[in-house]
C-alpha positions in Angstrom: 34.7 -62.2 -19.2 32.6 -60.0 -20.8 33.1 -57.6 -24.2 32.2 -54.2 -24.5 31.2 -53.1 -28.0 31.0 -49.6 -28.9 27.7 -48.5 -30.1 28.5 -45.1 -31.1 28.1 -44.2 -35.0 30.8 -43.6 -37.4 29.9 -40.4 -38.8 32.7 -40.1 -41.0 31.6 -43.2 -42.7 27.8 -43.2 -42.3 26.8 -39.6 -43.6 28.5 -40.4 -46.9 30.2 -37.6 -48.9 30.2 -33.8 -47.9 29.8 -31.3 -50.6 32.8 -29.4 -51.1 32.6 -25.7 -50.3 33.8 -24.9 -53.8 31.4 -27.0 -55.4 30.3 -24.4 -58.0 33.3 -24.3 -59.3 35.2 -21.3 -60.2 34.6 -18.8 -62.4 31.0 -18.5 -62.5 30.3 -22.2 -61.4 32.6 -23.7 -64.3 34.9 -26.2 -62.6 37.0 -26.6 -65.9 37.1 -25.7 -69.6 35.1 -28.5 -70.6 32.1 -27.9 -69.0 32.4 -24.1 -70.4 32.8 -25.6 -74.0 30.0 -27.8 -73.8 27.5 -25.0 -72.9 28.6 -23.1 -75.7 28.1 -25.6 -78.0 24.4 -26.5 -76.3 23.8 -22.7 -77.0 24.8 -23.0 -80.5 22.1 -26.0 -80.7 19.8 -24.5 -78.5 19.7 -21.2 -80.7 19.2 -23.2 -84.0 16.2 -24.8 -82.4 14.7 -21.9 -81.6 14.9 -20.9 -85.1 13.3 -23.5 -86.3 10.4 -23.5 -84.3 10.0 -19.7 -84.2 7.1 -19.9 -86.9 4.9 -21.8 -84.2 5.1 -18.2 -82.2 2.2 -17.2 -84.3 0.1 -19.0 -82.2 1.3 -16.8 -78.7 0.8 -13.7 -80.3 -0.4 -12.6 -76.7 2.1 -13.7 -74.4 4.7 -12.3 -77.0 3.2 -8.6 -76.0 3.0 -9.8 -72.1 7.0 -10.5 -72.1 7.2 -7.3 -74.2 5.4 -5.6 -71.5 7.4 -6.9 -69.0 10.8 -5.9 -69.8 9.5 -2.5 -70.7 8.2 -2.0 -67.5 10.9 -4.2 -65.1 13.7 -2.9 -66.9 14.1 0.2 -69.1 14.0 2.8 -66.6 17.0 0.7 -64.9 19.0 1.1 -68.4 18.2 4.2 -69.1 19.5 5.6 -65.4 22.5 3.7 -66.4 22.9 4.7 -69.6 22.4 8.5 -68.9 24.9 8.1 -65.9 27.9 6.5 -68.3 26.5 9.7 -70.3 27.5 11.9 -67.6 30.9 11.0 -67.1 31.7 10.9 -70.8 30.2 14.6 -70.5 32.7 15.4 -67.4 35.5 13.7 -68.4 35.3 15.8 -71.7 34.8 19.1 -70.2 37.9 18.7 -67.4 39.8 17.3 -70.1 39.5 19.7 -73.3 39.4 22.7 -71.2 43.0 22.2 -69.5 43.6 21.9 -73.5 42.1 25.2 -74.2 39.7 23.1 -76.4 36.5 23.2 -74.6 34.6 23.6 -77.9 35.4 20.3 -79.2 33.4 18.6 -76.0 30.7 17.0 -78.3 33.3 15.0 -80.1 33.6 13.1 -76.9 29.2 12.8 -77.0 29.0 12.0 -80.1 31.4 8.7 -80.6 31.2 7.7 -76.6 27.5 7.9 -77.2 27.1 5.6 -80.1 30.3 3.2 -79.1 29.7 2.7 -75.4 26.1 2.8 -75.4 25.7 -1.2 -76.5 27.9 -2.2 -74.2 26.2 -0.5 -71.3 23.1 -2.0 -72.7 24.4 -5.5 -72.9 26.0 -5.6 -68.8 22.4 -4.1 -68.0 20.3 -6.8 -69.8 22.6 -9.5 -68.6 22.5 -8.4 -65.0 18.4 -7.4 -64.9 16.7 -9.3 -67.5 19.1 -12.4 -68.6 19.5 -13.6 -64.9 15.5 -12.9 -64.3 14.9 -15.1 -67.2 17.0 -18.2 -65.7 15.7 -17.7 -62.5 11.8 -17.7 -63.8 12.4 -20.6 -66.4 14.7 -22.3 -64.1 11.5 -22.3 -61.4 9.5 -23.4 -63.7 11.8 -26.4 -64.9 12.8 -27.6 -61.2 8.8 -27.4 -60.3 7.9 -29.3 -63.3 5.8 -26.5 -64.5 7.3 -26.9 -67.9 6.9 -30.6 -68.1 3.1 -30.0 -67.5 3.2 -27.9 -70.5 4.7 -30.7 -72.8 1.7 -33.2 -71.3 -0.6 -30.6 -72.0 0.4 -30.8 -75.8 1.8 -27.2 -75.8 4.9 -26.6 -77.2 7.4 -25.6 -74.4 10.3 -24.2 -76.1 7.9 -22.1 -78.6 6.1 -20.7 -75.7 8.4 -20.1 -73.3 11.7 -19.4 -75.2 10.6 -17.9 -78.5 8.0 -15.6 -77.5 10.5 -14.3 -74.6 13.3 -13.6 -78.3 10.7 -12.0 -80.1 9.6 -10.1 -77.2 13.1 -8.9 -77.4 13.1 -7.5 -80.9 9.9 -5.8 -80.4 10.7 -3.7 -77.5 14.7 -3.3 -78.6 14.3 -0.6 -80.6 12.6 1.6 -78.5 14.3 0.9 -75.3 18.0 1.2 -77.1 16.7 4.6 -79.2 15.3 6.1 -76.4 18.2 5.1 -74.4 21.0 7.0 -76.6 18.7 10.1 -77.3 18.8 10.8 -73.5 22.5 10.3 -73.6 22.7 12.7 -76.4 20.5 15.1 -74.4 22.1 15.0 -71.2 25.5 15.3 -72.5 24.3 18.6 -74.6 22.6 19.9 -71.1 26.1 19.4 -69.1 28.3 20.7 -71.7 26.4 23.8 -72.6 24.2 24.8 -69.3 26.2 23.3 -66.6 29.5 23.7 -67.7 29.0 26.1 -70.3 32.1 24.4 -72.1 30.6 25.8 -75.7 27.5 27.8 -76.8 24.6 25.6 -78.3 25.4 26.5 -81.6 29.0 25.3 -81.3 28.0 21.6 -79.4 25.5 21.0 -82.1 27.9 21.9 -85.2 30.8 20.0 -83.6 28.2 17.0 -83.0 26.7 16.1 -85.9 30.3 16.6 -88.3 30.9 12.9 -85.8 27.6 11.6 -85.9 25.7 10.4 -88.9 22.5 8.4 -88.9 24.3 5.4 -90.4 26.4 5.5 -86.9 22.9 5.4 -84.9 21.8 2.4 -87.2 24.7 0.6 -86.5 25.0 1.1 -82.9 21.2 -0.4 -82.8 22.4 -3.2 -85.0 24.7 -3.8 -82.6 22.7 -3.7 -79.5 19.8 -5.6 -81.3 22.4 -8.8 -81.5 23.8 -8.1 -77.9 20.2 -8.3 -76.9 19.4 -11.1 -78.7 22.4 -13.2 -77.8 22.0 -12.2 -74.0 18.3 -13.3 -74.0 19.1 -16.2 -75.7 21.6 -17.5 -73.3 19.6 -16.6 -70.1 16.6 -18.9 -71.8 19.2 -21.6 -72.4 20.4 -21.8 -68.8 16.8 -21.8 -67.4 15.2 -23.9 -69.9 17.6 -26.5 -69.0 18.1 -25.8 -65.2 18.1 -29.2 -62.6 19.4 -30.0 -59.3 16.7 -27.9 -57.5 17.4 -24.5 -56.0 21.0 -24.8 -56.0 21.1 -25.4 -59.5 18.9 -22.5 -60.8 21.6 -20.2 -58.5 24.7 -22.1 -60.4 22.7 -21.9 -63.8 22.5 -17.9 -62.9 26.1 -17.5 -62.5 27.1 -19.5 -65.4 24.7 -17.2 -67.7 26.5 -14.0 -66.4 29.7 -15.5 -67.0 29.0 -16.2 -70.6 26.7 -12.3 -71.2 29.7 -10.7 -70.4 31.9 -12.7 -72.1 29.3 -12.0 -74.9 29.2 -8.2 -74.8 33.0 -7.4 -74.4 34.0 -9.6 -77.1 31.0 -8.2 -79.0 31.8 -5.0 -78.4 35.3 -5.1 -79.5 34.5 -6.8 -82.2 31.6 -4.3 -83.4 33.8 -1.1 -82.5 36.4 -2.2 -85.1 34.2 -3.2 -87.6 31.6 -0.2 -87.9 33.6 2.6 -86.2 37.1 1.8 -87.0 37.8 3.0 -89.9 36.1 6.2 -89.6 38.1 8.9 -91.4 36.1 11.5 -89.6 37.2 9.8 -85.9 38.9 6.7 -86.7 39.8 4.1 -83.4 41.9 1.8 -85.6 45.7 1.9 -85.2 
């Protein structure tokens, strides 16, 4: 009598466990609160690090004006396009609106707080889309490669070279990008509403402008995008600096940092709009 034995594999049992479909999670690769709490609190640490060790950025002067260069040239025309096209709608929107009113002359009311209100926020998605998630894809590379390992063997200072010079870099090319930024808005909504639409004479945009528009408004709204900016490089340099898991990890740690950016610039932005614009008695928001 003779027994048959049957050779074929179990593959159920012999592959071992399947990744799940929905393994990153789900909004923006966070499977629960938890994990969303403790990456805020690393970012909290991970900031106050970097402020300690920003002194030792004297010593990459050089790359400081490389990553400059780079987001001047990767990214501002990108945020200016978009900036100047929120510009045109607030132009639009103004001139369709106030002349059903028979107010057409008041368009510039419309330019001059959208401008200086909106404008960080449209900065902030821009920087979190273009350069946030460009930083944790590069440092993420770098980490999974074990590029930035080799840099701690070396005896260079990781964080300081990779992390603080990319802040700084920030704050050094802020100002002009942001400035820049609004005075096209400004210009382009005084093109629409006095050459295209011809809603009000140039006399009559510029005198309704500047009675909403001081230059402690400008200051502000730069204040305001200078800690958006900040904040969102930050974050992008927290999620790649501390990528793992290989490819697939550097995509989660991607999604997670344009999760929190735009967590970042809404709440931000409500926040800012309240404080510095809200009590305006010359075009208050506050209710």
């Amino acid at each position: 009598m003779t027994t048959t034995h049957d050779t074929t594999p179990n593959t159920d049992e012999d592959e071992g466990p399947q990744p799940s479909v929905n393994s990153a999670g789900g909004m923006g690769g966070y499977s629960d609160g938890s994990s969303l709490l403790s990456d805020l609190g690393g970012i909290a640490l991970f900031g106050i690090q970097i402020v300690k060790s920003m002194p030792d950025v004297r010593h990459y002067g050089t790359e400081v004006l490389r990553q400059a260069g780079i987001i001047i040239l990767k990214s501002t025309f990108i945020i200016w396009f978009m900036m100047c096209m929120l510009a045109a709608e607030i132009a639009l929107e103004a001139h369709y609106l106030l002349a059903q009113l028979g107010a057409g002359g008041y368009t510039a009311v419309f330019s001059a707080t959208g401008d200086y209100t909106v404008a960080p926020e449209m900065w902030g998605w821009i920087l979190s889309a273009k350069v946030a998630c460009g930083l944790v894809a590069e440092l993420g590379s770098m980490r999974i490669s074990e590029e930035i390992d080799a840099l701690d063997v070396m005896g260079l200072d990781s964080r300081a070279y990779l992390v603080n010079t990319r802040v700084l870099a920030m704050v050094i090319v802020t100002p002009f990008m942001f400035v820049t930024g609004t005075g096209l808005m400004y210009i382009l909504g005084y093109y629409m509403n006095v050459h295209l639409f011809h809603s009000v004479s140039a006399g009559g945009y510029l005198s309704v402008f500047w009675s909403f528009t001081t230059q402690q408004d400008l200051l502000l709204s730069l204040l305001q995008g200078t800690i958006m900016g900040l904040l969102i490089v930050l974050v992008g340099c927290y999620y790649g600096f501390n990528a793992s898991g290989g490819p697939v990890g550097v995509g989660k740690a991607t999604a997670k940092s344009m999760v929190i950016n735009l967590v970042i610039v809404s709440v931000l932005g409500a926040v800012f709009q309240q404080l510095f614009f809200g009590a305006l008695s010359r075009a208050p928001i506050s209710f």
